[in-house]
C-alpha positions in Angstrom: 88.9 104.9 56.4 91.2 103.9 53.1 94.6 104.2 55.1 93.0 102.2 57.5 93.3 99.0 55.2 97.0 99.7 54.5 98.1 99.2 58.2 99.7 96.4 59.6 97.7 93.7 61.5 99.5 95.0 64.6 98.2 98.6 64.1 95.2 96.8 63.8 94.9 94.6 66.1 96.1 97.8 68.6 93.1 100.2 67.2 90.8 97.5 68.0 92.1 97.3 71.4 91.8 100.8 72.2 87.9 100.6 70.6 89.1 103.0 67.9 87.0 100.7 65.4 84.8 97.5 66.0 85.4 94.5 65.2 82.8 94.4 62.5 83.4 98.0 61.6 86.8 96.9 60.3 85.4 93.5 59.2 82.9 95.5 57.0 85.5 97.2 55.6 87.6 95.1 54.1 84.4 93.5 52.8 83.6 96.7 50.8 87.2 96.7 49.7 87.2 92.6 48.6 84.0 93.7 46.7 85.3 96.8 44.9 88.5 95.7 44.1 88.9 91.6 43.7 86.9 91.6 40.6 90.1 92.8 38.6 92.3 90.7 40.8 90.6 87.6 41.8 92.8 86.7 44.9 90.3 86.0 47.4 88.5 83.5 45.9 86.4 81.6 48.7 84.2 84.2 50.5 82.2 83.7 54.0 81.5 87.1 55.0 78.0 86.0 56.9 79.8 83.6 59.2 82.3 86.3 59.8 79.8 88.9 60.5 78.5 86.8 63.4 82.1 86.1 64.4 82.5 89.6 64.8 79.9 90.6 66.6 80.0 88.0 68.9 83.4 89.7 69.9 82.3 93.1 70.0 79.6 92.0 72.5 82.2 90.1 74.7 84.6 93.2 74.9 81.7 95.4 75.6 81.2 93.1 78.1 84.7 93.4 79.0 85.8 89.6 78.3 89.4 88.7 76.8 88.9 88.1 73.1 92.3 87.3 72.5 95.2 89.3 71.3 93.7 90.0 67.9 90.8 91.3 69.0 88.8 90.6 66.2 91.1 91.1 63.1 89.8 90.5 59.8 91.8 88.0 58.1 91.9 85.8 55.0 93.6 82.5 54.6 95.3 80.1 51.7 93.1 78.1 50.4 95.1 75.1 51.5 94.1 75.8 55.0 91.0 73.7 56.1 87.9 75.8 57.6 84.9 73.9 58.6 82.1 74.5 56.3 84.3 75.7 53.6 85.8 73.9 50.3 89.6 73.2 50.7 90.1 72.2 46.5 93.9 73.1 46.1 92.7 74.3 42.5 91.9 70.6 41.2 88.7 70.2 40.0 88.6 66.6 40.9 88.1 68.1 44.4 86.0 71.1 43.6 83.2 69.9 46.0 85.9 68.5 49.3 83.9 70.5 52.0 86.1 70.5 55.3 84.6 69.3 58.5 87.6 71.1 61.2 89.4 74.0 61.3 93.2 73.6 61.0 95.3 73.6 63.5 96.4 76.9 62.5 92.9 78.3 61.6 91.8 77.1 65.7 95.1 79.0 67.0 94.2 82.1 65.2 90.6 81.7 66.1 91.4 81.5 69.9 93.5 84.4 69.6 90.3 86.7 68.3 90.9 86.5 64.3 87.7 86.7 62.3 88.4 84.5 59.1 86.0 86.1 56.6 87.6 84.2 53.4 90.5 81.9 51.5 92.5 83.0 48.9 93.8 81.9 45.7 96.4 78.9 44.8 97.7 76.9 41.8 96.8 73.8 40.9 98.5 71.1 43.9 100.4 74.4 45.3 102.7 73.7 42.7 103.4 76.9 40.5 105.4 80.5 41.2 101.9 81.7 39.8 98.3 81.5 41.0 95.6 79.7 38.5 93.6 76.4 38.7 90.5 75.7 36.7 88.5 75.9 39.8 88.6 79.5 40.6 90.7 81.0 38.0 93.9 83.5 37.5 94.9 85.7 40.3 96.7 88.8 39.4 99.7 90.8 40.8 98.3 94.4 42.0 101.3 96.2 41.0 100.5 95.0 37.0 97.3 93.0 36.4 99.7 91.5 33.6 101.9 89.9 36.0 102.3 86.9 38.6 101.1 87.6 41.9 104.2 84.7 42.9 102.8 81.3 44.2 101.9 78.9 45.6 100.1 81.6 48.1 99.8 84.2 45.2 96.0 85.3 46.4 97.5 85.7 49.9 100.1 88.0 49.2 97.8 89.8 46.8 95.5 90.4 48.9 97.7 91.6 52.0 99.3 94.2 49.2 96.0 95.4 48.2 94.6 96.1 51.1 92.3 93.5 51.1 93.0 91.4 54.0 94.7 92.5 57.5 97.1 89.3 57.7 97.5 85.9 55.5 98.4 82.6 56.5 100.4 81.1 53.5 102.3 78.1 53.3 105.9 77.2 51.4 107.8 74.2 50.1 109.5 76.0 47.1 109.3 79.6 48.2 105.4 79.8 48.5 105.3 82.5 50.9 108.8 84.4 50.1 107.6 84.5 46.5 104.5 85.8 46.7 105.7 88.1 49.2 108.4 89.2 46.7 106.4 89.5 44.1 103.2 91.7 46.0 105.9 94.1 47.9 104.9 92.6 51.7 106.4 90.6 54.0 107.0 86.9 54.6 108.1 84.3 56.8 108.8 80.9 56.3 109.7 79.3 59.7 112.2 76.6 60.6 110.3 73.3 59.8 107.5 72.0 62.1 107.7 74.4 64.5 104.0 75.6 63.3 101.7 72.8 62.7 100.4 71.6 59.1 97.7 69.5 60.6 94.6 70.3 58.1 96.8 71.8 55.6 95.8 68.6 53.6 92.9 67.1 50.8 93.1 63.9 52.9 93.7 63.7 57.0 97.0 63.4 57.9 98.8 64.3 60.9 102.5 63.6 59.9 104.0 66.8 58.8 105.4 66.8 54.7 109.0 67.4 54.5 110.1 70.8 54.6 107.0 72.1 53.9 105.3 75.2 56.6 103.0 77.6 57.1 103.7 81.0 58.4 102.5 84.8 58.0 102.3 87.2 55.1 101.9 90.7 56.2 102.1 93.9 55.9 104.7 95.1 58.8 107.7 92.9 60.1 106.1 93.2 64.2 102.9 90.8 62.2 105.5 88.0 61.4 106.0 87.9 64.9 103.2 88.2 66.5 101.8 85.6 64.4 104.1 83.4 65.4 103.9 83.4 68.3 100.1 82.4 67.9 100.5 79.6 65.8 104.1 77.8 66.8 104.2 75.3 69.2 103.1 71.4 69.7 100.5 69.7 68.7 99.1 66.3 69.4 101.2 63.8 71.1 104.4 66.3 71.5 102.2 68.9 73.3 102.3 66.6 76.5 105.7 67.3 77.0 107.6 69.4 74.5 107.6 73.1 74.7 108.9 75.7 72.2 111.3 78.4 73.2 112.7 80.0 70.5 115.8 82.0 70.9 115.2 85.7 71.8 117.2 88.4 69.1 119.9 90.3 71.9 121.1 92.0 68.8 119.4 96.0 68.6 121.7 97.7 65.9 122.9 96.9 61.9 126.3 96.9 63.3 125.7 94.2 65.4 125.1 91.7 62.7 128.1 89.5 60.6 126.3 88.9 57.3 127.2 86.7 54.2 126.3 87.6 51.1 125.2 85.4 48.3 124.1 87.4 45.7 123.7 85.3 42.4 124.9 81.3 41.3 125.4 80.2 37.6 122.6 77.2 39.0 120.0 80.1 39.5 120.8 83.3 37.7 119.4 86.9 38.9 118.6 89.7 36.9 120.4 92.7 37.4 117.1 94.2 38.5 117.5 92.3 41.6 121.4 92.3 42.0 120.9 96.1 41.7 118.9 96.2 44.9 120.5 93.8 46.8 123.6 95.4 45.9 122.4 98.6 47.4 121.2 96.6 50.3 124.9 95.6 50.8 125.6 99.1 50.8 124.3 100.4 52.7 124.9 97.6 55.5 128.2 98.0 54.9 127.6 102.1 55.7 125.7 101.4 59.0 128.5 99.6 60.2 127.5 95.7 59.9 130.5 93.0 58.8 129.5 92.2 55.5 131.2 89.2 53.4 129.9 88.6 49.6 132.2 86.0 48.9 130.7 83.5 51.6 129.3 80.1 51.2 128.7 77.3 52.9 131.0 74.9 52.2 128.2 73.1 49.9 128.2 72.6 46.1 125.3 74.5 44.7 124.3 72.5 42.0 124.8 68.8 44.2 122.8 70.6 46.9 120.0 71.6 43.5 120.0 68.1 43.0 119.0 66.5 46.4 116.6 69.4 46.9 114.4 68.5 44.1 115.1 64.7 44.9 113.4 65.3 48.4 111.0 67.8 46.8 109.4 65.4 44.5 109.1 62.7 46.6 106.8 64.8 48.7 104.8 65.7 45.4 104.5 62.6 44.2 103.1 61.3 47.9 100.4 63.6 46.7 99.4 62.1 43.6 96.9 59.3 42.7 98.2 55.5 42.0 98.0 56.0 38.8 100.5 58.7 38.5 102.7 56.5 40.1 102.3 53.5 37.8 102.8 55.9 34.8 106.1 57.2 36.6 107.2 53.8 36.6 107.1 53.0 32.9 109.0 56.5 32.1 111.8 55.5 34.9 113.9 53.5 32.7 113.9 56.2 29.6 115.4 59.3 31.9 119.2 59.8 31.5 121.2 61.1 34.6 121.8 64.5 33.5 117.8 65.2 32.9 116.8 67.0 36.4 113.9 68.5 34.5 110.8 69.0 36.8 109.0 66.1 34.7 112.5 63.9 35.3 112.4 64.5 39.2 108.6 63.8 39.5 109.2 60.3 38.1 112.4 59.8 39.8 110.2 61.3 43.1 107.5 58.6 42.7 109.8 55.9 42.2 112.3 56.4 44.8 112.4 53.2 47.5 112.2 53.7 50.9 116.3 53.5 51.0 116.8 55.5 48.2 114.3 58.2 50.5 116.9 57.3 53.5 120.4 57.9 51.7 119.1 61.3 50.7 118.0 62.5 53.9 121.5 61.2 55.4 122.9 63.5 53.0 120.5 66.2 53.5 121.4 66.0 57.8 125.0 65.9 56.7 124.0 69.3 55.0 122.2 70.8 57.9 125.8 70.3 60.2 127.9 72.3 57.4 125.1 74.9 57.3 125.3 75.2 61.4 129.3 75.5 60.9 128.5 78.0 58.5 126.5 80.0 61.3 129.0 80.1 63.9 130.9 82.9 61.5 128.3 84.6 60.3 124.7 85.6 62.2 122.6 85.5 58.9 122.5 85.1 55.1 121.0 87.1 52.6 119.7 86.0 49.1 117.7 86.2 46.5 114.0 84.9 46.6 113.9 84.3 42.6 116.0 86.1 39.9 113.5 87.9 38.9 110.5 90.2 39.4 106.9 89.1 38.6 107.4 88.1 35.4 104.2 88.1 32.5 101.6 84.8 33.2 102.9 82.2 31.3 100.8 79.0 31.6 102.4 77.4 29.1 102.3 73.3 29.9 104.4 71.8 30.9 106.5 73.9 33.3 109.8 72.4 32.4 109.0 74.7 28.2 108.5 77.6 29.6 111.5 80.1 30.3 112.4 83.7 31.6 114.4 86.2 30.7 117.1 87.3 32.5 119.8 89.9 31.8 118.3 89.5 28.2 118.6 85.8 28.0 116.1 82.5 27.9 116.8 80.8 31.2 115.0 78.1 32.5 111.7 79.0 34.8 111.7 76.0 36.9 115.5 76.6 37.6 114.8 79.6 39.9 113.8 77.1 42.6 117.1 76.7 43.4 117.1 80.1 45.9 113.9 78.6 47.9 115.4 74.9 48.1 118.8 76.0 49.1 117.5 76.9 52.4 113.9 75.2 52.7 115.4 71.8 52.2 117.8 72.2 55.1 114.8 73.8 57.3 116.3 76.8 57.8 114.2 79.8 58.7 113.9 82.9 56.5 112.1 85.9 55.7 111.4 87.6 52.3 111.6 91.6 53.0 110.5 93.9 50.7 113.9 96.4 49.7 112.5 98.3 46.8 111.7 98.2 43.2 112.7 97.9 39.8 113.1 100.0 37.2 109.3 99.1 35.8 108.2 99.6 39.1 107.8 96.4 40.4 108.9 95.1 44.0 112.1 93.1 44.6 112.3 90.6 47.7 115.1 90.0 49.9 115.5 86.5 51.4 117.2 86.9 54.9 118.3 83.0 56.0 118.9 82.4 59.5 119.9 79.4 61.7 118.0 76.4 62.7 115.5 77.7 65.3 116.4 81.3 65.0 113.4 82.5 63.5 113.5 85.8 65.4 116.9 86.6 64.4 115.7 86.9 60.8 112.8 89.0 62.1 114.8 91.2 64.1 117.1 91.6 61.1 113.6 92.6 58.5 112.9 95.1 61.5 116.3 97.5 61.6 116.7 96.8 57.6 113.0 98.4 57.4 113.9 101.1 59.6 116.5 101.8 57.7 115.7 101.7 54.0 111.7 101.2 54.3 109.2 98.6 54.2 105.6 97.9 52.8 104.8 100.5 49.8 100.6 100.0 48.6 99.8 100.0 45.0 98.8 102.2 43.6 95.1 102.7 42.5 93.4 100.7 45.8 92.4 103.5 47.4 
C-alpha cells in the first residue's frame, strides 16, 4: 500500500468513497508511516492517533450503515500546530506556553471535521510562526525530506514535510510571510494562500480572538492542485456575525487552455535577489508558456515601487507581530525607538518601529496600502495573473543563528541578506491577493523550486485553474526519495 500514501487527498478521499480502503485502514497507515519515518524528520510533532482511531471507526460504521460522512470520507489528515484542537496543546513553539491545552476546535479544524477528516496529529512550527525554518525549544528541528540538512521552509515547515513524505493526506497551514508557499516550495507540493479572510482564523490563536490579523490566512498544502480546491471549498466562507447574511461566491475559472491566459512576468528585483537556480526554472516555465501559446510579458509591473512597497509591507507586518508580544516587549521597543535611523529596516528595526506605531501611524499605512490594492486591480485588467518567485532560493542549510537579521544566504555566489527574501511573499500578501506556490521542478542538487502564481482579489480559482494546466503540462508533485 506505499503508493497509496503518495496520492492526492482527492484520490483519496475518492478510494474511500468507492470502499476501496477504510477509513481506519488508511488511517492506520499513515500511522505506520509517521512511526517509521518521522523519527529522522520530526515534522509531526503532536500525535493523537487513539482519538483518531475512534474517529475513524465511527465513520466506517456510519457508511456501512450507509450515512453521509461528508465529502472526505474519513481522510487522514494532519494540521499546523497553530490550529486549535480540543484536548490537544496549541504552543506555537514557545516554551512559555508548552502546557496551553485548547478547549475547541478551530473554525477550520470543525469545517474539516464536518466534512469527514480524521485529524490524527499537528505538525511542526517555529518559534511565534516567525521563521522560513521549522524549530522551537518545544518540539525541536523539523527537517526537509529531500536533504535532512536542509529547511523544510516555515512557518508551516512540519506541514509541508509531512504532505511530501507521505505522511499526511492533506495539511492545513497558515501564511503571513510566505508560510504556506514556502514550505510548499521548499518540500516539492503544493500551496495556496487565499485572498485574505475569506477562510476563517478563529482559533488560529494562543489567546481567543475572533478579529482576523492582518493579512494573515490559512489554506491547504497538498499533494495535487484538485486538493487546493476542494479544501477550499470546505473551509471558506463566514463565520460569526457575517454568516447571517454574507455569502461567498468566488468567481468560477472560464479559462480551459495555456493560451487562454495573458501573464506577467516578474522574475527577479535588486530588493529580493533569485538565484539562478530558480530564474533557470522559471525561465523555462516562461518558455514553455510562451510555446503553448499564452501572451507572456516579463517586463511587467505594477506600477508600484518595489522597495517603498518592501517598506510598508514590513511596517504592517510588524505591527501584527508585535500585537503578539508581551508588554514588556513593548516597553523595551520603546526605549530602542529613538536610537533607529531611517534607513535601518532591519527585522529588529521594524519590530520596534511595529510595537510603537500609534493608532494613526497604523491608519496612514493602511491608506497607502488600499491605495496599493487599486493600482494592483489596474494592473489585472491587462494581465489574468502574475507569476513569481516564492524565495530566491531553494532550501537552504539550517542556520539558527540569532538574531535573524546576521544571518545571510548565498545567492549567485554572494552574502545577501536572509530576511530580505520576504520581499516576494509581502509583495502580494500585504495587498491580500491570492496565490499559489506550484511545484515546477528542481535544481541542479536536486532540490525543488516553487512557483508563486498571483492572482486578483477574490480570484482564488484562477490561480488554481492556472497550477492545474501548468501541471498538466510540465508535471507536478515528485515523492522523495527513500519514503517508501
Amino acid at each position: 500500500m506505499t503508493d497509496i500514501a503518495f496520492k492526492t487527498a482527492t484520490e483519496l478521499a475518492a478510494d474511500l468513497a468507492d470502499k476501496q480502503v477504510g477509513a481506519l485502514e488508511l488511517l492506520d497507515h499513515f500511522i505506520a508511516r509517521v512511526e517509521k519515518h518521522d523519527g529522522a524528520l520530526n515534522a509531526v510533532v503532536v500525535r493523537d492517533f487513539e482519538r483518531a482511531r475512534d474517529a475513524a471507526r465511527t465513520i466506517d460504521a456510519a457508511r456501512t450503515r450507509g450515512e453521509d460522512v461528508g465529502p472526505l470520507q474519513g481522510l487522514p489528515m494532519t494540521m499546523k500546530e497553530s490550529h486549535n484542537i480540543a484536548g490537544l496543546k496549541t504552543t506555537w513553539g514557545s516554551p512559555d506556553f508548552a502546557d496551553n491545552v485548547a478547549g475547541e476546535d478551530s473554525v477550520v479544524v470543525q469545517r474539516l471535521k464536518r466534512a469527514g477528516a480524521v485529524v490524527f496529529g499537528k505538525t511542526n512550527i517555529p518559534l511565534m510562526l516567525a521563521d522560513w525554518q521549522s524549530y522551537n525549544e518545544v518540539y525541536g528541528q523539523t527537517n526537509n525530506p529531500h536533504d535532512l540538512g536542509r529547511s523544510p521552509g516555515g512557518s508551516s515547515g512540519g506541514c509541508a514535510a509531512a504532505v511530501a513524505a507521505g505522511l499526511s493526506g492533506l495539511e492545513i497551514g497558515s501564511d503571513i510571510g510566505g508560510s504556506i508557499r514556502n514550505p510548499a516550495a521548499f518540500c516539492g507540493v503544493y500551496g495556496l494562500k487565499p485572498t485574505w479572510d475569506i477562510v476563517p482564523l478563529v482559533g488560529h490563536a494562543l489567546f481567543p480572538i475572533v478579529t482576523t490579523p492582518d493579512i494573515s490566512v490559512t489554506g491547504p498544502i497538498a499533494r495535487g492542485v484538485d486538493d487546493l480546491e476542494m479544501t477550499l471549498d470546505l473551509i471558506a466562507g463566514p463565520t460569526g456575525v457575517n454568516a447571517h447574511g454574507w455569502q461567498l461566491d468566488l468567481p468560477k475559472e472560464p479559462r480551459t487552455s495555456l493560451a487562454d491566459f495573458r501573464i506577467a512576468v516578474w522574475n527577479d528585483c535588486d530588493v529580493a535577489p533569485v538565484d539562478a537556480a530558480v530564474g533557470e526554472k522559471l525561465q523555462a516555465v516562461t518558455e514553455i508558456l510562451t510555446k503553448a501559446g499564452a501572451t507572456v510579458d516579463t517586463g511587467a509591473r505594477p506600477d508600484i515601487d518595489p522597495q517603498d512597497a518592501y517598506r510598508l509591507y514590513l511596517g504592517l507586518l510588524f505591527a501584527v507581530i508585535a500585537s503578539r508580544q508581551p508588554p514588556e516587549a513593548i516597553e523595551e521597543a520603546k526605549t530602542a525607538l529613538p536610537d533607529l535611523t531611517d534607513d535601518d529596516i532591519s527585522a529588529s528595526a521594524m519590530f520596534v518601529r511595529g510595537a510603537t506605531y500609534g493608532h494613526g501611524d497604523w491608519l496612514a499605512m493602511n491608506e497607502r496600502r488600499n491605495q496599493m490594492r487599486l493600482t494592483w486591480d489596474r494592473f489585472f485588467r491587462d494581465y489574468d495573473l502574475l507569476l513569481c518567485p516564492v524565495h530566491g532560493t531553494p532550501a537552504f542549510p539550517h542556520d539558527h543563528l540569532e538574531p535573524q537579521d546576521d544571518r545571510r544566504l548565498t545567492i549567485n555566489g554572494n552574502p545577501e541578506s536572509y530576511f530580505q527574501q520576504i520581499f516576494w511573499a509581502g509583495l502580494t500578501g500585504m495587498v491580500h491577493l491570492p496565490a499559489v506556490s506550484a511545484p515546477i521542478g528542481r535544481s541542479p542538487d536536486g532540490l525543488p523550486i516553487g512557483l508563486q502564481i498571483v492572482a486578483p482579489h477574490l480570484h482564488d480559482r484562477r490561480a488554481i485553474a492556472f497550477a492545474r494546466l501548468l501541471a498538466g503540462e510540465i508535471g507536478g508533485y515528485e515523492p522523495p526519495s527513500g519514503y517508501a
